[in-house]
Backbone as XML, in Angstrom:
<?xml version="1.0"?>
<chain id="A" units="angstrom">
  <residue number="1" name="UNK">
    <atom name="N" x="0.846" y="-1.189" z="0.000"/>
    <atom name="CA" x="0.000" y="0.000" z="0.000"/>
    <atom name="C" x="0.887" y="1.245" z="0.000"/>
  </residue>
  <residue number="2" name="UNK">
    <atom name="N" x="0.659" y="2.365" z="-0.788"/>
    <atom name="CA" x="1.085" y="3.147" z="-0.973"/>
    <atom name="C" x="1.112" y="4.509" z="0.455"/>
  </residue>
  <residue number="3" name="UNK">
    <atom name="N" x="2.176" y="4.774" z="0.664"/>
    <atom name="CA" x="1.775" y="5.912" z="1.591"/>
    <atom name="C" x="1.741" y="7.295" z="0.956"/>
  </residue>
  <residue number="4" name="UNK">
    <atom name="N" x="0.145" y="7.974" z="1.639"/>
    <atom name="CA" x="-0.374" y="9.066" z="1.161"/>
    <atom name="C" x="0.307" y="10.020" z="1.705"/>
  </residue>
  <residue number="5" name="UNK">
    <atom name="N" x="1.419" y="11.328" z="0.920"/>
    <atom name="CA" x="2.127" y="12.737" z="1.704"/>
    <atom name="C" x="1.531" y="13.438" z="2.825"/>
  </residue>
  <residue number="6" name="UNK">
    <atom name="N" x="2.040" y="14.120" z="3.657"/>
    <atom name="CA" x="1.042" y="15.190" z="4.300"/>
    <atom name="C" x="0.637" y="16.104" z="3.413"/>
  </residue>
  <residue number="7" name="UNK">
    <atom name="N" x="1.267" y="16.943" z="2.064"/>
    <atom name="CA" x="0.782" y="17.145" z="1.328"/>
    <atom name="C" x="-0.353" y="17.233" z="0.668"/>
  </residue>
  <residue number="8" name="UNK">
    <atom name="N" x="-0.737" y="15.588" z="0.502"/>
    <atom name="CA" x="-1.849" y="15.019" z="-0.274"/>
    <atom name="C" x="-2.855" y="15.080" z="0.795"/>
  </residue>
  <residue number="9" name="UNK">
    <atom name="N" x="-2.578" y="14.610" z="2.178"/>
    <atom name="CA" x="-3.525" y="14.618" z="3.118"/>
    <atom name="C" x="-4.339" y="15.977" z="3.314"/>
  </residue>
  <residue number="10" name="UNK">
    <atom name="N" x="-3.545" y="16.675" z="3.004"/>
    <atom name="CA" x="-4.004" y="18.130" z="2.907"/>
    <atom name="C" x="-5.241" y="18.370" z="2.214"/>
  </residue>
  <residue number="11" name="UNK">
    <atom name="N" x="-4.263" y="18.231" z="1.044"/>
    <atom name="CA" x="-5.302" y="17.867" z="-0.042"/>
    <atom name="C" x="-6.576" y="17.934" z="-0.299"/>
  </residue>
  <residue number="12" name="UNK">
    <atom name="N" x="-6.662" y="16.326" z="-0.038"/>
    <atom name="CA" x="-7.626" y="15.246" z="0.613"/>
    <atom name="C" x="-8.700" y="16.248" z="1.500"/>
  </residue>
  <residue number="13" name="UNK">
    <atom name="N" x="-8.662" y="17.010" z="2.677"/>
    <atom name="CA" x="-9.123" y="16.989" z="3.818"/>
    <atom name="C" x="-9.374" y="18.658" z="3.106"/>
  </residue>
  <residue number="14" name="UNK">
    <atom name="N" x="-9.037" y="19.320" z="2.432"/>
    <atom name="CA" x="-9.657" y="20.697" z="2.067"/>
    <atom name="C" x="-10.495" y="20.150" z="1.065"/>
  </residue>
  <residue number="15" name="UNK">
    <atom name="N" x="-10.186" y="19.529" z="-0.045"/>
    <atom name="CA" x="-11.240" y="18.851" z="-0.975"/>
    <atom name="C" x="-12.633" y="18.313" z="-0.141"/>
  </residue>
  <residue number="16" name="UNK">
    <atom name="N" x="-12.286" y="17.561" z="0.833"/>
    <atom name="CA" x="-13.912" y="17.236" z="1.347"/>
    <atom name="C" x="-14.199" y="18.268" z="1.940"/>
  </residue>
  <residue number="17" name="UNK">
    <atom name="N" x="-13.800" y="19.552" z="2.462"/>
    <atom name="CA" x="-14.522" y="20.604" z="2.513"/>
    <atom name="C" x="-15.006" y="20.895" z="1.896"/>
  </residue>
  <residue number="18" name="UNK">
    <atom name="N" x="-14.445" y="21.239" z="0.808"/>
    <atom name="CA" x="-14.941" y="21.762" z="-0.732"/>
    <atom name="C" x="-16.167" y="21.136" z="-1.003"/>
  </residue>
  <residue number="19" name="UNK">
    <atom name="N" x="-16.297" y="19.744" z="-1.166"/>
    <atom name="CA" x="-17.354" y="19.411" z="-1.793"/>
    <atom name="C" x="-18.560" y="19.733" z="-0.515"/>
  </residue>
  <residue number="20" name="UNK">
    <atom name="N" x="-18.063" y="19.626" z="0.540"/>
    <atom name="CA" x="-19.426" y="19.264" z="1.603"/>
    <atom name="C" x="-20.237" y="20.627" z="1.780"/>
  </residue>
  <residue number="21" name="UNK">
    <atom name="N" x="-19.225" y="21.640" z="1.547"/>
    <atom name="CA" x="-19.750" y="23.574" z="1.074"/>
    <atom name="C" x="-20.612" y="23.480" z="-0.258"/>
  </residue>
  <residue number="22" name="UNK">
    <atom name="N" x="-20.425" y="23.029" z="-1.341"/>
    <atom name="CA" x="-20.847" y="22.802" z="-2.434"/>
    <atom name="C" x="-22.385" y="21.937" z="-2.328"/>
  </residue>
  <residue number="23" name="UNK">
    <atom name="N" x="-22.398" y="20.736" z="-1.713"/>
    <atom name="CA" x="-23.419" y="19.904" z="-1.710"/>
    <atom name="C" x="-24.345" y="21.014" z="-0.563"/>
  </residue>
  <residue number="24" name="UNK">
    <atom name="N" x="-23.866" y="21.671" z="0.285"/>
    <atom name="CA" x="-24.516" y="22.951" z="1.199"/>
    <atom name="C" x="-25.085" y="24.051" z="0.184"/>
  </residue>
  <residue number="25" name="UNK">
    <atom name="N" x="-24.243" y="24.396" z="-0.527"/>
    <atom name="CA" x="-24.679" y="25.788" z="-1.852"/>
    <atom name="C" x="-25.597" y="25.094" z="-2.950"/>
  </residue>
  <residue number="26" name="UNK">
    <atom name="N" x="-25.345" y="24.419" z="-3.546"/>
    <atom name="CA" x="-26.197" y="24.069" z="-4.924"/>
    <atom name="C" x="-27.243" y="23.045" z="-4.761"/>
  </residue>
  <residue number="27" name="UNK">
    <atom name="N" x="-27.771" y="23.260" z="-5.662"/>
    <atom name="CA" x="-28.917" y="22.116" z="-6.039"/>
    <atom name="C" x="-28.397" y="20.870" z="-6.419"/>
  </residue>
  <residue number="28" name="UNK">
    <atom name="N" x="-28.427" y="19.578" z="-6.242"/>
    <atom name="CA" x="-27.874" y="18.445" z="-6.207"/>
    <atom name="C" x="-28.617" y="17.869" z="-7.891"/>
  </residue>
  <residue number="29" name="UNK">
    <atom name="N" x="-28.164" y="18.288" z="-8.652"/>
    <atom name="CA" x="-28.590" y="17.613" z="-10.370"/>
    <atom name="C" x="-27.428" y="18.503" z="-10.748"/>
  </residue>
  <residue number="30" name="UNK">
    <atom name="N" x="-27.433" y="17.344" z="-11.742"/>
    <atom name="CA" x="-26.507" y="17.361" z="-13.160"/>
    <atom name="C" x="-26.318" y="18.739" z="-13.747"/>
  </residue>
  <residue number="31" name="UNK">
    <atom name="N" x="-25.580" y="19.432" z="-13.584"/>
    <atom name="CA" x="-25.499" y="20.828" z="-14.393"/>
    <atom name="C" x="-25.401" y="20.401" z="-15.978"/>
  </residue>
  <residue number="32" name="UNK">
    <atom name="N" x="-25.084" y="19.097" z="-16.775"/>
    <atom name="CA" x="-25.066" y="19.169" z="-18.046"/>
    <atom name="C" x="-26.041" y="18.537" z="-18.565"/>
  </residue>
  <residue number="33" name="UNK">
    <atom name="N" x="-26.938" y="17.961" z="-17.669"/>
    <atom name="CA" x="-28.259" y="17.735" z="-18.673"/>
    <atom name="C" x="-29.530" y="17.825" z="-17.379"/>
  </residue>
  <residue number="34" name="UNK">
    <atom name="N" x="-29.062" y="18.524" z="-16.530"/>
    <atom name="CA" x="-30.155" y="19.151" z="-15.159"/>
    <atom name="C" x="-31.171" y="17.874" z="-14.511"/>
  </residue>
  <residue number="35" name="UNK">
    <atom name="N" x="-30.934" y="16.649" z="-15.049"/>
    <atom name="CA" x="-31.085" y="15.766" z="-14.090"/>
    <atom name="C" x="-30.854" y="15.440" z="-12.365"/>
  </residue>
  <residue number="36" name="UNK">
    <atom name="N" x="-31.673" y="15.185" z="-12.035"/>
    <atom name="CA" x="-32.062" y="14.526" z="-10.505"/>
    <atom name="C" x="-31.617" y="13.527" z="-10.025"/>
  </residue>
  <residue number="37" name="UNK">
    <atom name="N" x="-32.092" y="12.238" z="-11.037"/>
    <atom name="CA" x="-32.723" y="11.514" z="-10.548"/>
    <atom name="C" x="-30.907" y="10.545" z="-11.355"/>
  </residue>
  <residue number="38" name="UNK">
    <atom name="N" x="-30.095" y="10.726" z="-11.448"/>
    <atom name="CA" x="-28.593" y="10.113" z="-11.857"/>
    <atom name="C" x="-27.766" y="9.956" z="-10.973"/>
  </residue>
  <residue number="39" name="UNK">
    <atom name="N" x="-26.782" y="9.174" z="-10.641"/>
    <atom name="CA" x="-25.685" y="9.577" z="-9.901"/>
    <atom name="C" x="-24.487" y="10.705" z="-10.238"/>
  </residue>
  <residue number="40" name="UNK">
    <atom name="N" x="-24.600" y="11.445" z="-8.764"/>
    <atom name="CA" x="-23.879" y="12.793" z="-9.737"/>
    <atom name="C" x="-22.029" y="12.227" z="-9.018"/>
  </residue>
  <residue number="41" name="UNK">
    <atom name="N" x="-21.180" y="13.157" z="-9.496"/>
    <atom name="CA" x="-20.087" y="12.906" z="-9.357"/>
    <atom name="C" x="-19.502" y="14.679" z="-9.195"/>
  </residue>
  <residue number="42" name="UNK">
    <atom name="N" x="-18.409" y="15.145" z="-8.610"/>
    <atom name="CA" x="-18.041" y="15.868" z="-8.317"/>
    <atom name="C" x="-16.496" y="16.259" z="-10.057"/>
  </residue>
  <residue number="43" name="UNK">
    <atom name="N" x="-17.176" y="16.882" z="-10.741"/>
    <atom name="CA" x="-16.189" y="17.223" z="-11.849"/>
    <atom name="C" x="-15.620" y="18.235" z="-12.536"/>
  </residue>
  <residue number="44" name="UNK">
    <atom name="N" x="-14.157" y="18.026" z="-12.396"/>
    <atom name="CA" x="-13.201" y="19.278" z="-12.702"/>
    <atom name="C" x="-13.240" y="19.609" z="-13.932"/>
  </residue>
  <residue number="45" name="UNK">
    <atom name="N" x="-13.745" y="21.189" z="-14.068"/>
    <atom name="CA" x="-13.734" y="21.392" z="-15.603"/>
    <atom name="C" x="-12.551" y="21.636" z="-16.234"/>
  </residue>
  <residue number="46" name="UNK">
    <atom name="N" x="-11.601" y="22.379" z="-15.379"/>
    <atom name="CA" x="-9.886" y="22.283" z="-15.961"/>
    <atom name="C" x="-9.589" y="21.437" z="-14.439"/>
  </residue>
  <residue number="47" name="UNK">
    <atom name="N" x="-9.130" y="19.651" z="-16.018"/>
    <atom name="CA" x="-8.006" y="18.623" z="-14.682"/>
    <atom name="C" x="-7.274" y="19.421" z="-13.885"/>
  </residue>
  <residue number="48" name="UNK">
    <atom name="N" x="-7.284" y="18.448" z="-12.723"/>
    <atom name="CA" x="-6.470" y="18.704" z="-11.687"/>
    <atom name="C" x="-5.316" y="18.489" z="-12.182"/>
  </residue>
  <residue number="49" name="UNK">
    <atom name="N" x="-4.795" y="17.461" z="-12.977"/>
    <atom name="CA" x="-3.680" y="17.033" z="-13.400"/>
    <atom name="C" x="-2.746" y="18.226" z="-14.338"/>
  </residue>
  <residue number="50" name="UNK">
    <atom name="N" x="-4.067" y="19.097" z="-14.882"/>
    <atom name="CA" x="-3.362" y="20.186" z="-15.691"/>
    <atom name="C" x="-2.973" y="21.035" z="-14.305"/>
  </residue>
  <residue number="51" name="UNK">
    <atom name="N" x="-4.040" y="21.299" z="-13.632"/>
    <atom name="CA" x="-4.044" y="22.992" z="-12.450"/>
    <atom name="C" x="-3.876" y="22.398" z="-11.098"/>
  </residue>
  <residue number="52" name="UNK">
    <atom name="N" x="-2.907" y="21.817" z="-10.339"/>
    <atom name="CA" x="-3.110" y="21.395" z="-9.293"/>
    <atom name="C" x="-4.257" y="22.235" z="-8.597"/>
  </residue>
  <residue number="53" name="UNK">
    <atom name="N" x="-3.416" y="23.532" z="-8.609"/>
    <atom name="CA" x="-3.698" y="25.095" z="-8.245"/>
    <atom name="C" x="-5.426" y="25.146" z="-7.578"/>
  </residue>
  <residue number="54" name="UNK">
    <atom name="N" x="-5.847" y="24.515" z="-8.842"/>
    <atom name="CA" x="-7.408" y="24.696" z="-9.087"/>
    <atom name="C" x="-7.876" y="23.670" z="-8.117"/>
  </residue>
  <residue number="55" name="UNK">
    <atom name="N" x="-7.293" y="22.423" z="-7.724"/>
    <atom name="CA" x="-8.045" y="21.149" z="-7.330"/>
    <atom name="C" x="-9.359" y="21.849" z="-6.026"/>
  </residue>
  <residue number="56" name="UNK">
    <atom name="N" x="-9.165" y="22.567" z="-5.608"/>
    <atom name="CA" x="-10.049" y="23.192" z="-4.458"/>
    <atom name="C" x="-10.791" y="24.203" z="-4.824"/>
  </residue>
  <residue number="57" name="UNK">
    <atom name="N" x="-10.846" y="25.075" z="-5.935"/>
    <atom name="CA" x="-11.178" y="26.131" z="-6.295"/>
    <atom name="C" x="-12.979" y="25.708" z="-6.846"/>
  </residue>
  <residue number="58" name="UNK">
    <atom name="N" x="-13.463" y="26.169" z="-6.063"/>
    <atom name="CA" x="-15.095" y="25.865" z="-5.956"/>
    <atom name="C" x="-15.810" y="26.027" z="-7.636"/>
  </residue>
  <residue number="59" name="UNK">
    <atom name="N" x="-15.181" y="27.179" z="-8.208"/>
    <atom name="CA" x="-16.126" y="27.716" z="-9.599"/>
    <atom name="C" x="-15.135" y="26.586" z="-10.398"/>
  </residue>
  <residue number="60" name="UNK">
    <atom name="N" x="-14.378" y="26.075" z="-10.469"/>
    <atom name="CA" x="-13.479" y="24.936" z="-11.162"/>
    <atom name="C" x="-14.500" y="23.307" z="-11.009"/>
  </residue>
  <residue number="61" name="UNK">
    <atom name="N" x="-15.353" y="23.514" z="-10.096"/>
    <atom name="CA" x="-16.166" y="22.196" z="-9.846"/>
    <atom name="C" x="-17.164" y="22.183" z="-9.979"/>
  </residue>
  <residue number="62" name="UNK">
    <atom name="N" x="-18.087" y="21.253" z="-10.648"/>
    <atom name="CA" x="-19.484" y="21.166" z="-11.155"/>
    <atom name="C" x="-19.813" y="20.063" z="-11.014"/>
  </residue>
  <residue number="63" name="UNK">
    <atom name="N" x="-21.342" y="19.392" z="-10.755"/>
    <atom name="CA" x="-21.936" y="18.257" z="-10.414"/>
    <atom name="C" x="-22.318" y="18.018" z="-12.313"/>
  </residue>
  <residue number="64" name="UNK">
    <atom name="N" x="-21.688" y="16.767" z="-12.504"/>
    <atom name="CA" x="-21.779" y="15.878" z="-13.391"/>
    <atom name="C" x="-22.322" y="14.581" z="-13.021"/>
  </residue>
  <residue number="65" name="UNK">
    <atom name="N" x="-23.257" y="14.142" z="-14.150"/>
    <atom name="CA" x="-23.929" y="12.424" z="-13.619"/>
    <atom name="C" x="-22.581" y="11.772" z="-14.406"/>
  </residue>
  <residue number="66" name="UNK">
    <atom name="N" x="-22.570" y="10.479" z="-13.692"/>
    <atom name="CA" x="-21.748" y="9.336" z="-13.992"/>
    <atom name="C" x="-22.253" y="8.420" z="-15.285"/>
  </residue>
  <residue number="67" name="UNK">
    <atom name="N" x="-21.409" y="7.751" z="-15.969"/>
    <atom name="CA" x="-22.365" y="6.851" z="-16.558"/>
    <atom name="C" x="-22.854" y="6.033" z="-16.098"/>
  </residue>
  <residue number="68" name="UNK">
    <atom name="N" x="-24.302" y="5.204" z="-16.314"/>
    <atom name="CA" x="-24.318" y="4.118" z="-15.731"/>
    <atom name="C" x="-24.995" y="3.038" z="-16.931"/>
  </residue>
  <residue number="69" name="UNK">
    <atom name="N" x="-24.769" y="2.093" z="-17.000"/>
    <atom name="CA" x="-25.898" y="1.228" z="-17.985"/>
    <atom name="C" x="-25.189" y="1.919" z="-19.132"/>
  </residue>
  <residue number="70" name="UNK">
    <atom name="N" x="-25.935" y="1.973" z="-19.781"/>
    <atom name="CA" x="-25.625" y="2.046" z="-21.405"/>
    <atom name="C" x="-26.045" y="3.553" z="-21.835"/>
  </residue>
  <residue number="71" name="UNK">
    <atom name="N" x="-26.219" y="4.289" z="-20.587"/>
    <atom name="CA" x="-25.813" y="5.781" z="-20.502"/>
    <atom name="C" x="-24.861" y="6.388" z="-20.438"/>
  </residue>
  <residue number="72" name="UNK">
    <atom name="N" x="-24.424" y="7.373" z="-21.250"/>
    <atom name="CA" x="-23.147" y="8.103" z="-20.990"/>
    <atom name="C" x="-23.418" y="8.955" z="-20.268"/>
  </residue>
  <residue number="73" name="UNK">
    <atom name="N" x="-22.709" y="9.291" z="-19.392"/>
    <atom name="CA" x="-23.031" y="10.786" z="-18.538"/>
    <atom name="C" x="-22.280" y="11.637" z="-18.807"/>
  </residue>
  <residue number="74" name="UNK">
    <atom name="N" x="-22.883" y="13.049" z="-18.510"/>
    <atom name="CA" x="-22.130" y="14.280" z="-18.754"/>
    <atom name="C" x="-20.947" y="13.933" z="-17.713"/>
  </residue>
  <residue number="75" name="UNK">
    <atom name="N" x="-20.219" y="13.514" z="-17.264"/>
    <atom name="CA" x="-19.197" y="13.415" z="-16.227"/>
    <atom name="C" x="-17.991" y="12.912" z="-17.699"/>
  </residue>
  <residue number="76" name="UNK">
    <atom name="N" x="-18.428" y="11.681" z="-17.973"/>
    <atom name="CA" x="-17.459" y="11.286" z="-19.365"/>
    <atom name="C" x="-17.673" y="12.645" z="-20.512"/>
  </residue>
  <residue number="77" name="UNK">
    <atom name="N" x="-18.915" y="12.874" z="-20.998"/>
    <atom name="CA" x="-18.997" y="13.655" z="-21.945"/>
    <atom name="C" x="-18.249" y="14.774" z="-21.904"/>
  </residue>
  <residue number="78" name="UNK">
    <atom name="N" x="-18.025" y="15.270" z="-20.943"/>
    <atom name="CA" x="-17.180" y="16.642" z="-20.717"/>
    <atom name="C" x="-15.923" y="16.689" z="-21.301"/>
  </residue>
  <residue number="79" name="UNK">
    <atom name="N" x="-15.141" y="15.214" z="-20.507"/>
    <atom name="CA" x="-13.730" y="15.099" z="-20.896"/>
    <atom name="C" x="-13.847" y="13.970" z="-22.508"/>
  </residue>
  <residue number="80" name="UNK">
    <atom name="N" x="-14.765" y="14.772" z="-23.090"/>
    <atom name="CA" x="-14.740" y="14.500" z="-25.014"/>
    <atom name="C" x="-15.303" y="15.377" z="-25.882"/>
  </residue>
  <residue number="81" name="UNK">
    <atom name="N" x="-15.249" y="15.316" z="-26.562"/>
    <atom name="CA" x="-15.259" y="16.221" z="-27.681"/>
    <atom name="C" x="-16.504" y="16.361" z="-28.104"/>
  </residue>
  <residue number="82" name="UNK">
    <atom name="N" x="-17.502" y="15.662" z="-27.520"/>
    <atom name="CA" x="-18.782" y="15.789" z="-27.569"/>
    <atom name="C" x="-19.271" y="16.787" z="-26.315"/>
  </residue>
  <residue number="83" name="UNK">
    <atom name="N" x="-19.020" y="17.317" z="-25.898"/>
    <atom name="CA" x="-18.551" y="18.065" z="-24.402"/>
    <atom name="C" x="-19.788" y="19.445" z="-24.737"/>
  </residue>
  <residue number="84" name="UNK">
    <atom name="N" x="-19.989" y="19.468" z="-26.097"/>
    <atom name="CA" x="-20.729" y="20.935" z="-26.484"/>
    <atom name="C" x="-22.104" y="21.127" z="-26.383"/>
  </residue>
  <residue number="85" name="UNK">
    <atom name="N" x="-22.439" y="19.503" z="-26.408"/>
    <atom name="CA" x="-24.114" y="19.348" z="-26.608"/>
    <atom name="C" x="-24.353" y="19.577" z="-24.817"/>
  </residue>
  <residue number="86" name="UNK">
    <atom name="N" x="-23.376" y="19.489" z="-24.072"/>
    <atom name="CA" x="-24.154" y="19.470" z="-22.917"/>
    <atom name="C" x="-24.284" y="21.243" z="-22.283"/>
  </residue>
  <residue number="87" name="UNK">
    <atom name="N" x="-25.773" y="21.784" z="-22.048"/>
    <atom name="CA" x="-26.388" y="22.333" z="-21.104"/>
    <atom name="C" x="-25.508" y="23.664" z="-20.348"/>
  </residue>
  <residue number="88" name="UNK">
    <atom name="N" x="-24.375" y="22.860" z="-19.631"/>
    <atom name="CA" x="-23.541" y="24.053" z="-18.829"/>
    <atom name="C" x="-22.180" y="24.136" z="-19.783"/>
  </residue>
  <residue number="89" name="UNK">
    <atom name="N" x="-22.303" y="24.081" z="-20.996"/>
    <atom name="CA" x="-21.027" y="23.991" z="-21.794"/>
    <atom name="C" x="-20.615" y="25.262" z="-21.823"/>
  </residue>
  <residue number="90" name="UNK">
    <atom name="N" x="-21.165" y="26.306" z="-22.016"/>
    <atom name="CA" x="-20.944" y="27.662" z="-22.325"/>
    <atom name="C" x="-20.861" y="28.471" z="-20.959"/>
  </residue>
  <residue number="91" name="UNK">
    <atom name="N" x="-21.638" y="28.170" z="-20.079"/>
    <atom name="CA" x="-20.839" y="28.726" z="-18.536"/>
    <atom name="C" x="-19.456" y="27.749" z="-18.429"/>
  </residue>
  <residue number="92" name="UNK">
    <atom name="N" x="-19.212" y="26.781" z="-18.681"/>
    <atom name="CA" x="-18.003" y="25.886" z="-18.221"/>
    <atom name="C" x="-17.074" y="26.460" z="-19.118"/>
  </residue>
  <residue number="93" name="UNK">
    <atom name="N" x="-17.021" y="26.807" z="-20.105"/>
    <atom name="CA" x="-16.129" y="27.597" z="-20.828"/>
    <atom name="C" x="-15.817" y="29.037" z="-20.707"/>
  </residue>
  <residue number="94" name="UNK">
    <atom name="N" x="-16.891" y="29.826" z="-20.158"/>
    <atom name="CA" x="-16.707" y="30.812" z="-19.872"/>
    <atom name="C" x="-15.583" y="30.761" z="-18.551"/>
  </residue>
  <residue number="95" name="UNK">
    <atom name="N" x="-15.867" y="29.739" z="-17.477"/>
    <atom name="CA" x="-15.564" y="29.704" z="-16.300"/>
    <atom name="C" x="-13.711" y="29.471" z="-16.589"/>
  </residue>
  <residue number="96" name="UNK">
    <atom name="N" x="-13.662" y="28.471" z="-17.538"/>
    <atom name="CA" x="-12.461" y="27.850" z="-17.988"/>
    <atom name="C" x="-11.355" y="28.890" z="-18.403"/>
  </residue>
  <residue number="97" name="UNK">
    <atom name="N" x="-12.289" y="29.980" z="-19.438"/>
    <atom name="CA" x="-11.319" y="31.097" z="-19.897"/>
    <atom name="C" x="-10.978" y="31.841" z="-18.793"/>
  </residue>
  <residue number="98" name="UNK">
    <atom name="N" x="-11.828" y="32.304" z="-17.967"/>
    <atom name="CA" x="-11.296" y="33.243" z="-16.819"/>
    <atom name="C" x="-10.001" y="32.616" z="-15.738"/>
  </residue>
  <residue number="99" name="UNK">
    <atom name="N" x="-10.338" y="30.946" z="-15.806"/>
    <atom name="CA" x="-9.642" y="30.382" z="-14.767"/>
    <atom name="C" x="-8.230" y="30.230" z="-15.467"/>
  </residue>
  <residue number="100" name="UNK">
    <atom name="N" x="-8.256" y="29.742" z="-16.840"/>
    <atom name="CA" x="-6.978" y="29.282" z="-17.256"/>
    <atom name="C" x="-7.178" y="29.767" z="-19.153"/>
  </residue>
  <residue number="101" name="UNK">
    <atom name="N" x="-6.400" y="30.820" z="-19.663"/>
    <atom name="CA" x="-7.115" y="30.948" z="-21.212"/>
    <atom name="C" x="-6.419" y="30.429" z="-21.503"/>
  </residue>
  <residue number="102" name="UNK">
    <atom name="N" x="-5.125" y="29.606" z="-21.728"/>
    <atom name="CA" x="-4.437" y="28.912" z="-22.246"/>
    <atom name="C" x="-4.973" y="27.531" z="-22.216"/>
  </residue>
  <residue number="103" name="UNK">
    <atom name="N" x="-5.702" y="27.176" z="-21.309"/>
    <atom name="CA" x="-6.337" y="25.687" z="-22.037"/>
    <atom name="C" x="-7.649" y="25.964" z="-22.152"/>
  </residue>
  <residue number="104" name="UNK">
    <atom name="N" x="-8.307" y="27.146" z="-22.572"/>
    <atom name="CA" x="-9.529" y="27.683" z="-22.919"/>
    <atom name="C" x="-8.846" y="27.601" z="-24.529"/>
  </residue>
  <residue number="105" name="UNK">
    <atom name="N" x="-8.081" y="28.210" z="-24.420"/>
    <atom name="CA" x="-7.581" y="28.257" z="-26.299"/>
    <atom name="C" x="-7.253" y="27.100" z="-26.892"/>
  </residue>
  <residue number="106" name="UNK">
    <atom name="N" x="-6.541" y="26.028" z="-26.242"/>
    <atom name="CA" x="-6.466" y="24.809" z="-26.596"/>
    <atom name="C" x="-7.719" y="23.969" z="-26.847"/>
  </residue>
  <residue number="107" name="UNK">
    <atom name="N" x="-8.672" y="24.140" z="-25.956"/>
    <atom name="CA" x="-9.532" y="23.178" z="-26.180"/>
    <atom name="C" x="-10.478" y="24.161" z="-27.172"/>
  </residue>
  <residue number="108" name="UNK">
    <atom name="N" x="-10.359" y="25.156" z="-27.472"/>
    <atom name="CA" x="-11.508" y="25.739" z="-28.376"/>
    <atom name="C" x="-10.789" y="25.712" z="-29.914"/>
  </residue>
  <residue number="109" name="UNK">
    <atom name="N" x="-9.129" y="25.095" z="-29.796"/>
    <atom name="CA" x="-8.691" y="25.034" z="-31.006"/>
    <atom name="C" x="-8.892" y="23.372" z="-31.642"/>
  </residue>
  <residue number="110" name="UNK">
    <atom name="N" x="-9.632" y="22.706" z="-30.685"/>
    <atom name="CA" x="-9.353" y="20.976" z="-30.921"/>
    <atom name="C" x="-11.008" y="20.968" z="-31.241"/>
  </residue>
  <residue number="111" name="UNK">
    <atom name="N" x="-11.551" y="21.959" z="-30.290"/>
    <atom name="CA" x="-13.434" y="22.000" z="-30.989"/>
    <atom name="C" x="-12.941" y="22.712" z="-32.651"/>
  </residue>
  <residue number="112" name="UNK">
    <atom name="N" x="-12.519" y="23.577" z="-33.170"/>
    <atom name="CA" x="-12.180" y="24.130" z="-34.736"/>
    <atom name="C" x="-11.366" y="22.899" z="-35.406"/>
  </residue>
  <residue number="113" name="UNK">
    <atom name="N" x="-10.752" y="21.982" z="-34.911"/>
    <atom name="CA" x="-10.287" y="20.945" z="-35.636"/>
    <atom name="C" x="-11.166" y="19.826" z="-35.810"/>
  </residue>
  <residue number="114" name="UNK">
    <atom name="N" x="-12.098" y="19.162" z="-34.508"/>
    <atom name="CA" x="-12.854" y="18.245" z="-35.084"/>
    <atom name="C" x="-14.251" y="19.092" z="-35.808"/>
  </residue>
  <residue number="115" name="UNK">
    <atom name="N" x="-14.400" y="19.986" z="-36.241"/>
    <atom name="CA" x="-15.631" y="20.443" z="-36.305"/>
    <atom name="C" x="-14.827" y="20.526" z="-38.009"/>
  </residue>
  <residue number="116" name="UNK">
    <atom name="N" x="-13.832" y="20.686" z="-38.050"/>
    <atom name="CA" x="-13.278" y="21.042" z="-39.662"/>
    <atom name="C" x="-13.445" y="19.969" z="-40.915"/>
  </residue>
</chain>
């Protein structure tokens, strides 16, 4: 078993703040297709893996459903290129440019490439 940093524990332990403030502030459905009744999932619109920075940053996080069954959920859909049909696409991009325009420009240059 791997041992987790104090670092990460950190982490870890401001993130479940984060979400437990969040599940306190918002309405509990799907911001990309405003469903209820799905399992939602807690999802980073710019990866953590790109913005550590961001991993806590509340307007960086949005309730996405999971897939389940032979449903795709906006949780997968986001991180694809089909990402446009969903609902909060245009606040999530708006949110994206303010947070980071350099992968606001990237990903709005890969939407002008598959769309070409």
């Amino acid at each position: 078993m791997k041992a987790i940093s104090n670092k990460q524990k950190t982490i870890h332990k401001e993130l479940k703040k984060v979400y437990k403030e969040i599940a306190e502030e918002r309405e509990h459905k799907c911001s990309g297709c405003n469903r209820y009744d799905v399992p939602l999932s807690h999802s980073h619109l710019i990866p953590r893996s790109r913005r550590k920075d961001l991993t806590t940053n509340k307007k960086n996080i949005t309730y996405h459903c999971l897939t389940f069954g032979t449903r795709k959920g906006c949780h997968n859909i986001w991180e694809s290129t089909e990402r446009t049909m969903l609902l909060d696409y245009f606040n999530n991009m708006s949110i994206i440019e303010k947070l980071d325009k350099e992968y606001y420009n990237l990903l709005k240059q890969k939407e002008d490439a598959d769309f070409s």
